[in-house]
C-alpha positions as CSV (number, residue, x, y, z in Angstrom):
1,X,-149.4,37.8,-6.8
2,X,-149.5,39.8,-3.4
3,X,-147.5,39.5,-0.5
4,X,-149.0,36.5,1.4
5,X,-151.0,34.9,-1.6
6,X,-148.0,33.5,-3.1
7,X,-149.0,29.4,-4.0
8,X,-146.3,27.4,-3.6
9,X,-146.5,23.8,-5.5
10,X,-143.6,21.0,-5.8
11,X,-140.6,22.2,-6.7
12,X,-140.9,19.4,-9.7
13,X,-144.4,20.3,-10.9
14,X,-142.9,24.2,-11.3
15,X,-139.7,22.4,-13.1
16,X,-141.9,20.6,-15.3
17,X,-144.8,22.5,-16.1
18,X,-143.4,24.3,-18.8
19,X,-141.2,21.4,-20.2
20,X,-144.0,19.1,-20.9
21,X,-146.1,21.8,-22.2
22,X,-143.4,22.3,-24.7
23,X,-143.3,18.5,-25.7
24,X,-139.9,18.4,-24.3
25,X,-140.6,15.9,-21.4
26,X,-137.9,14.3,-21.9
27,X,-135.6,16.9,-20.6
28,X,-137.0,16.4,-17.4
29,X,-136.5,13.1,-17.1
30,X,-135.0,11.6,-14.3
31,X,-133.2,8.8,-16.2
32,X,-131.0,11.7,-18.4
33,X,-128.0,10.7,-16.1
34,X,-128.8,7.0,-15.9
35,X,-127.2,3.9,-17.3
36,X,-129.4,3.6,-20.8
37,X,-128.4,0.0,-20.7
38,X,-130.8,-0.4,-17.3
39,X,-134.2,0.6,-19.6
40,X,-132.8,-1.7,-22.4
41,X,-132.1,-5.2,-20.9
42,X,-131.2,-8.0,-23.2
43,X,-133.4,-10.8,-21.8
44,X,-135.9,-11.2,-18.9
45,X,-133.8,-12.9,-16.9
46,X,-130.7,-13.3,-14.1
47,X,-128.7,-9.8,-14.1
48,X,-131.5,-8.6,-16.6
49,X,-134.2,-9.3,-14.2
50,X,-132.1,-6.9,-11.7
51,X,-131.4,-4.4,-14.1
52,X,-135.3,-3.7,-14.6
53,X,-135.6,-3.5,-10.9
54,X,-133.1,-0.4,-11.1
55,X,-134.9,1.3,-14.3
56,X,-138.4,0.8,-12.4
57,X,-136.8,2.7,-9.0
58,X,-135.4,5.6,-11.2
59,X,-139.2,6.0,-13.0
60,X,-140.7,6.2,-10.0
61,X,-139.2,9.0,-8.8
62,X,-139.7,10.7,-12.3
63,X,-141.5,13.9,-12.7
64,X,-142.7,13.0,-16.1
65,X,-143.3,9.6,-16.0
66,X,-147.0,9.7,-17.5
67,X,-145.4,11.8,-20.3
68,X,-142.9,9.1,-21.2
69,X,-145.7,6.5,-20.8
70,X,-147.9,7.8,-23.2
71,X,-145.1,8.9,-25.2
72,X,-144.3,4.6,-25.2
73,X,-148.2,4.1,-26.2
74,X,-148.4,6.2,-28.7
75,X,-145.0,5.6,-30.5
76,X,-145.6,2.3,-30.1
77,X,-142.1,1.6,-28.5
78,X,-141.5,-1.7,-29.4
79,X,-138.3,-2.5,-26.6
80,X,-137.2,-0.9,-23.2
81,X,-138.9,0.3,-20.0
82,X,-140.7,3.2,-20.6
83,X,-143.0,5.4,-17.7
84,X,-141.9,2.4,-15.6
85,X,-143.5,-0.5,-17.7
86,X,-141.2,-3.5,-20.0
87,X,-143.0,-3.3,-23.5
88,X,-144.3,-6.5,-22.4
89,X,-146.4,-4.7,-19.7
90,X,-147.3,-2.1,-22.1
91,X,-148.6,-4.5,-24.7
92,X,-150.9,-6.4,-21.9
93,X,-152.2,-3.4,-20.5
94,X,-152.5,-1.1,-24.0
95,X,-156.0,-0.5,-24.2
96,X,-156.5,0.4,-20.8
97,X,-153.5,2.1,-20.5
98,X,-154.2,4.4,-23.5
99,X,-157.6,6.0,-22.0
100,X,-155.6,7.1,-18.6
101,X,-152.8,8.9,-20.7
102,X,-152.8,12.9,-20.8
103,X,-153.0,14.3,-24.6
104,X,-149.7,16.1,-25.1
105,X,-148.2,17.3,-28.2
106,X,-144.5,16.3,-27.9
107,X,-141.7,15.5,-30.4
108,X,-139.3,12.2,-30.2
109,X,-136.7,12.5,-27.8
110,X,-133.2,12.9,-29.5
């Protein structure tokens, strides 16, 4: 680009971009660092209850959160929060949930 013409997007659109092209999405994620326990919570209520609260703050300050909710449809996760969503939510909401999701080719986070 020329001097002056330079676009300058989000800094985590630019991180991402080339991630979730790749199918690696999950690499991105902002719950890498997190507690894996918060996204997996034992029952649906008392400490559990607060537990999804936390999970649900951390997705929605994720850069990829779309790709991990589609990732949850497709896969057909069948526990945890995933994009932000219990599989609870997921399962109620499937159908219309499914049409909003960007096509990506990605592999199973490891």
């Amino acid at each position: 680009m020329s001097r002056g013409t330079e676009r300058h997007e989000p800094e985590g659109e630019i991180r991402t971009a080339g991630l979730t092209a790749a199918g690696n999405w999950w690499s991105a994620a902002a719950c890498l660092s997190a507690d894996p326990d918060l996204f997996f919570p034992i029952s649906a209520s008392g400490r559990s209850l607060e537990r999804v609260a936390e999970a649900r703050a951390i997705c929605a300050g994720c850069p990829v959160q779309r790709q991990c909710l589609a990732f949850a449809l497709r896969t057909r996760q069948p526990h945890g929060i995933w994009g932000g969503m219990t599989e609870d939510e997921r399962d109620a909401r499937r159908p219309e949930l499914i049409n909003e999701q960007p096509e990506t080719s990605e592999r199973r986070p490891a």
